[in-house]
C-alpha positions in Angstrom: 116.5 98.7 91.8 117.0 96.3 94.7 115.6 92.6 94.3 112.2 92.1 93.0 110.7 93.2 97.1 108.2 96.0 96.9 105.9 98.1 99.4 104.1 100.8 99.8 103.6 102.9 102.5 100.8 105.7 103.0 102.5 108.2 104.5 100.2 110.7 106.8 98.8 108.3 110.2 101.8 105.8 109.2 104.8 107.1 108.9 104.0 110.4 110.5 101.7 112.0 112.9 98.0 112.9 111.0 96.2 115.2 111.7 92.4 116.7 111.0 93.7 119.8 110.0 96.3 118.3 107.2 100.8 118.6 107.8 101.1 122.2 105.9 104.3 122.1 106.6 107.6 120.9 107.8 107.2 122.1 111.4 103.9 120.0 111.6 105.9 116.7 110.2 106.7 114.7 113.1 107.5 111.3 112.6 105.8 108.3 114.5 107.8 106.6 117.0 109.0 103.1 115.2 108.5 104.7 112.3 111.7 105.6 110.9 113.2 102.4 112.3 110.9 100.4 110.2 111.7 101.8 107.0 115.5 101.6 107.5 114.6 97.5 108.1 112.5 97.4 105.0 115.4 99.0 103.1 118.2 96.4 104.5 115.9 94.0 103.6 116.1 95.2 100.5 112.3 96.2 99.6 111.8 98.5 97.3 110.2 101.5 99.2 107.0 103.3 97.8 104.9 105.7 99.3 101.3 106.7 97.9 99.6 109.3 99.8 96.4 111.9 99.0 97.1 115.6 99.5 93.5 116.8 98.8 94.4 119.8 101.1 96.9 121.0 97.9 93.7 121.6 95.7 91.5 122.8 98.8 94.3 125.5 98.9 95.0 124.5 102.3 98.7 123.6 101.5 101.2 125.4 98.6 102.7 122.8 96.6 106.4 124.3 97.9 105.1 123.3 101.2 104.5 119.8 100.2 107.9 119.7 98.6 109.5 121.2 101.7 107.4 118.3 104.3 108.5 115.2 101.8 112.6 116.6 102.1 112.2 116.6 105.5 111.0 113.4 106.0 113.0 111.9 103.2 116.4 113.3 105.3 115.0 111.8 108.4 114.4 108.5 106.6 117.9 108.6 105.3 119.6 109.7 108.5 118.3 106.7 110.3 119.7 105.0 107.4 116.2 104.2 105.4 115.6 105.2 101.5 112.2 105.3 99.7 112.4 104.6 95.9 110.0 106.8 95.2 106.6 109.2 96.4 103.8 109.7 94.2 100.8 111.6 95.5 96.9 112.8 94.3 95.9 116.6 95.3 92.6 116.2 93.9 89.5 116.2 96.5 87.0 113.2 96.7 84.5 115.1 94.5 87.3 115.3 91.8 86.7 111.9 91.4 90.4 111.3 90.0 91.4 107.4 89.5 94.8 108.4 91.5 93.0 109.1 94.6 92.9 106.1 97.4 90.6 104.3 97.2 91.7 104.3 93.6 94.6 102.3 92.4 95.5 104.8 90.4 99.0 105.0 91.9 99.6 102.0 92.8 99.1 100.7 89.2 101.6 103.5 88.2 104.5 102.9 90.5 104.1 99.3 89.1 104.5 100.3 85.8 107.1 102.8 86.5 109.3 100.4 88.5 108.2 97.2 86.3 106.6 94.8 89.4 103.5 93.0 90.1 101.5 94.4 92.6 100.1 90.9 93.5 103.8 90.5 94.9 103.6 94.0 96.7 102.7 95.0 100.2 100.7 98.0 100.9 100.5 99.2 104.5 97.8 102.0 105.6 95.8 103.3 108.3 92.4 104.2 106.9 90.3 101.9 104.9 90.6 103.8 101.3 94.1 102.7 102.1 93.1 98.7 102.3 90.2 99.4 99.8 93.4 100.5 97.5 95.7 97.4 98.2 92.7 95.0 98.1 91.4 96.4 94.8 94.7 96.5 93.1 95.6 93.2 94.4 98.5 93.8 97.2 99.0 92.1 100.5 97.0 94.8 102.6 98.3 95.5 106.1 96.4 97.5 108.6 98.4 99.7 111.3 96.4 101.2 114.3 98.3 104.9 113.8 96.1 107.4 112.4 93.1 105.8 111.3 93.5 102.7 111.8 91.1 102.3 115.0 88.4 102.6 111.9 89.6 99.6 110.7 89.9 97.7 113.5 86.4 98.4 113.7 85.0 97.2 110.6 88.0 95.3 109.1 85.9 94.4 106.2 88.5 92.6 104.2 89.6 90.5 107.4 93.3 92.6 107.0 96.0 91.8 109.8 96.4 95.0 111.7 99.2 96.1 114.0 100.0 98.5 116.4 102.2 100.9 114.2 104.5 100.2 111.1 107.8 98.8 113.4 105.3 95.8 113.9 103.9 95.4 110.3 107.2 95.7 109.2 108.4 92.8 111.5 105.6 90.7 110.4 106.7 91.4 106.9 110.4 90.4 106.7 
Protein backbone atom coordinates (compact mmCIF):
# COMPACT_ATOMS: atom_id res chain seq x y z
CA UNK A 1 0.00 0.00 0.00
CA UNK A 2 1.19 3.41 -1.14
CA UNK A 3 1.11 6.34 1.55
CA UNK A 4 -1.95 6.87 3.61
CA UNK A 5 -3.75 8.78 -0.03
CA UNK A 6 -7.04 7.17 -0.94
CA UNK A 7 -9.94 7.61 -3.63
CA UNK A 8 -12.50 6.25 -5.08
CA UNK A 9 -13.70 6.37 -8.32
CA UNK A 10 -17.25 5.24 -9.73
CA UNK A 11 -16.47 3.80 -12.68
CA UNK A 12 -19.49 3.90 -15.45
CA UNK A 13 -20.09 8.02 -16.55
CA UNK A 14 -16.42 8.58 -14.99
CA UNK A 15 -14.01 6.75 -16.06
CA UNK A 16 -15.84 5.28 -18.99
CA UNK A 17 -18.61 6.11 -21.35
CA UNK A 18 -22.40 5.24 -19.60
CA UNK A 19 -24.82 4.28 -21.10
CA UNK A 20 -28.89 3.71 -20.52
CA UNK A 21 -28.64 0.43 -21.74
CA UNK A 22 -25.60 -0.76 -19.16
CA UNK A 23 -21.54 -1.81 -20.76
CA UNK A 24 -22.37 -5.70 -21.27
CA UNK A 25 -19.35 -6.04 -22.45
CA UNK A 26 -15.86 -5.20 -23.49
CA UNK A 27 -16.66 -3.83 -26.94
CA UNK A 28 -19.15 -1.38 -25.24
CA UNK A 29 -16.08 -0.16 -22.66
CA UNK A 30 -14.75 2.84 -24.04
CA UNK A 31 -12.83 5.02 -21.93
CA UNK A 32 -13.53 8.85 -21.48
CA UNK A 33 -11.10 11.13 -22.86
CA UNK A 34 -8.82 12.46 -19.75
CA UNK A 35 -9.74 9.64 -18.24
CA UNK A 36 -7.07 7.28 -18.20
CA UNK A 37 -4.56 10.16 -17.84
CA UNK A 38 -6.08 10.99 -14.59
CA UNK A 39 -5.69 7.85 -12.96
CA UNK A 40 -2.14 7.31 -14.04
CA UNK A 41 -1.58 11.06 -12.07
CA UNK A 42 -3.55 9.88 -9.07
CA UNK A 43 -1.27 6.74 -9.04
CA UNK A 44 2.21 8.87 -9.33
CA UNK A 45 0.81 10.71 -6.77
CA UNK A 46 0.72 7.95 -4.95
CA UNK A 47 -3.21 7.60 -4.07
CA UNK A 48 -4.43 4.56 -3.32
CA UNK A 49 -6.99 3.86 -6.26
CA UNK A 50 -10.50 2.43 -5.50
CA UNK A 51 -13.28 1.99 -7.59
CA UNK A 52 -17.04 1.32 -6.27
CA UNK A 53 -19.50 0.88 -8.92
CA UNK A 54 -23.31 -0.75 -9.07
CA UNK A 55 -23.89 -3.46 -11.65
CA UNK A 56 -27.68 -3.91 -11.01
CA UNK A 57 -27.81 -5.06 -14.80
CA UNK A 58 -25.81 -8.47 -13.35
CA UNK A 59 -28.97 -9.42 -11.26
CA UNK A 60 -31.52 -7.99 -14.03
CA UNK A 61 -29.70 -10.68 -16.14
CA UNK A 62 -28.85 -8.08 -18.47
CA UNK A 63 -25.03 -8.81 -18.07
CA UNK A 64 -23.18 -12.54 -17.31
CA UNK A 65 -20.91 -12.12 -14.52
CA UNK A 66 -17.90 -13.37 -17.11
CA UNK A 67 -18.85 -10.32 -18.93
CA UNK A 68 -18.30 -8.06 -16.08
CA UNK A 69 -15.03 -9.81 -15.41
CA UNK A 70 -14.03 -9.52 -19.11
CA UNK A 71 -15.10 -5.28 -19.15
CA UNK A 72 -13.08 -4.68 -15.65
CA UNK A 73 -9.57 -6.61 -17.50
CA UNK A 74 -10.04 -4.47 -20.09
CA UNK A 75 -10.15 -1.47 -18.51
CA UNK A 76 -7.71 -2.43 -15.88
CA UNK A 77 -5.00 -3.16 -18.98
CA UNK A 78 -5.84 0.24 -20.34
CA UNK A 79 -5.36 1.78 -16.97
CA UNK A 80 -2.04 0.04 -16.69
CA UNK A 81 -0.88 0.68 -20.18
CA UNK A 82 -1.12 4.36 -19.72
CA UNK A 83 0.77 3.63 -16.68
CA UNK A 84 -2.24 3.92 -13.92
CA UNK A 85 -3.08 1.01 -11.26
CA UNK A 86 -6.33 0.75 -9.14
CA UNK A 87 -5.84 -1.01 -5.73
CA UNK A 88 -8.74 -2.53 -5.89
CA UNK A 89 -12.83 -2.79 -7.47
CA UNK A 90 -15.59 -3.78 -5.45
CA UNK A 91 -19.04 -3.69 -6.92
CA UNK A 92 -23.14 -4.33 -5.83
CA UNK A 93 -25.25 -6.40 -8.58
CA UNK A 94 -28.30 -6.05 -6.57
CA UNK A 95 -31.23 -3.77 -8.06
CA UNK A 96 -32.62 -0.71 -6.03
CA UNK A 97 -35.54 -2.90 -4.78
CA UNK A 98 -32.96 -5.38 -3.30
CA UNK A 99 -32.47 -2.84 -0.97
CA UNK A 100 -28.72 -4.12 -0.27
CA UNK A 101 -26.45 -1.71 2.08
CA UNK A 102 -23.58 -2.11 -0.78
CA UNK A 103 -25.60 -0.45 -3.26
CA UNK A 104 -24.80 3.66 -3.79
CA UNK A 105 -26.34 5.46 -2.19
CA UNK A 106 -25.27 3.04 0.48
CA UNK A 107 -21.82 3.13 1.97
CA UNK A 108 -21.80 -0.25 2.01
CA UNK A 109 -18.61 -0.37 -0.08
CA UNK A 110 -17.04 2.33 0.80
CA UNK A 111 -17.05 1.34 4.54
CA UNK A 112 -15.57 -2.02 3.25
CA UNK A 113 -12.67 -0.92 1.15
CA UNK A 114 -11.89 1.03 4.37
CA UNK A 115 -11.71 -1.73 6.38
CA UNK A 116 -10.08 -3.93 3.83
CA UNK A 117 -7.22 -1.40 3.15
CA UNK A 118 -7.19 -0.02 6.91
CA UNK A 119 -8.06 4.03 6.13
CA UNK A 120 -10.41 6.61 7.17
CA UNK A 121 -12.74 7.50 4.82
CA UNK A 122 -12.99 11.12 6.38
CA UNK A 123 -9.38 11.25 4.66
CA UNK A 124 -10.76 9.71 1.33
CA UNK A 125 -11.95 11.31 -1.84
CA UNK A 126 -14.80 9.91 -3.74
CA UNK A 127 -15.50 11.21 -7.25
CA UNK A 128 -18.95 10.41 -9.08
CA UNK A 129 -21.31 11.47 -11.59
CA UNK A 130 -24.78 10.81 -10.26
CA UNK A 131 -25.97 11.88 -6.95
CA UNK A 132 -26.29 8.30 -5.19
CA UNK A 133 -22.63 8.71 -5.93
CA UNK A 134 -22.26 12.12 -3.67
CA UNK A 135 -25.16 10.89 -1.48
CA UNK A 136 -22.48 7.82 -0.92
CA UNK A 137 -19.30 10.02 -0.15
CA UNK A 138 -21.37 12.56 1.86
CA UNK A 139 -22.98 9.86 3.95
CA UNK A 140 -19.85 7.96 4.62
CA UNK A 141 -17.95 10.98 5.28
CA UNK A 142 -15.47 11.45 2.08
CA UNK A 143 -14.49 14.60 0.26
CA UNK A 144 -17.31 14.32 -2.57
CA UNK A 145 -16.34 15.51 -5.96
CA UNK A 146 -18.85 15.96 -8.75
CA UNK A 147 -17.70 15.31 -12.54
CA UNK A 148 -20.19 16.50 -15.43
CA UNK A 149 -19.56 12.89 -17.41
CA UNK A 150 -22.39 10.68 -17.26
CA UNK A 151 -24.68 12.05 -14.93
CA UNK A 152 -23.32 14.65 -13.63
CA UNK A 153 -25.51 17.39 -15.46
CA UNK A 154 -28.14 16.03 -12.61
CA UNK A 155 -26.02 17.30 -10.27
CA UNK A 156 -25.20 20.32 -11.46
CA UNK A 157 -28.73 20.78 -11.28
CA UNK A 158 -29.59 20.23 -7.88
CA UNK A 159 -26.08 20.03 -6.15
CA UNK A 160 -27.69 19.50 -2.91
CA UNK A 161 -24.70 19.08 -0.81
CA UNK A 162 -23.00 22.24 -2.46
CA UNK A 163 -20.15 19.47 -4.09
CA UNK A 164 -17.39 21.16 -6.45
CA UNK A 165 -18.10 19.73 -9.87
CA UNK A 166 -15.78 19.55 -12.86
CA UNK A 167 -15.92 18.88 -16.31
CA UNK A 168 -14.59 15.23 -16.33
CA UNK A 169 -12.08 13.32 -13.97
CA UNK A 170 -8.57 14.95 -15.60
CA UNK A 171 -9.98 18.18 -13.89
CA UNK A 172 -11.06 16.71 -10.49
CA UNK A 173 -8.03 14.95 -10.38
CA UNK A 174 -6.03 18.26 -10.92
CA UNK A 175 -8.00 19.86 -8.26
CA UNK A 176 -7.09 16.98 -6.12
CA UNK A 177 -3.23 16.72 -6.10
Amino acid sequence: MKLNKHIIIDRDGVINHDSQSYIKNPSEWNAIDGSLEAIKLLTDSNFNIYIATNQSGINRGIIKYSDFVDINVKMLNAISSAGGEIAAITYCPSQPSENSPNRKPNIGMFTSLASRFNFNLKDCYSIGDSPRDIEASVNSGCKPIAVKTGNGKLIEKDNTHKVKIFDNLLAAVKYII
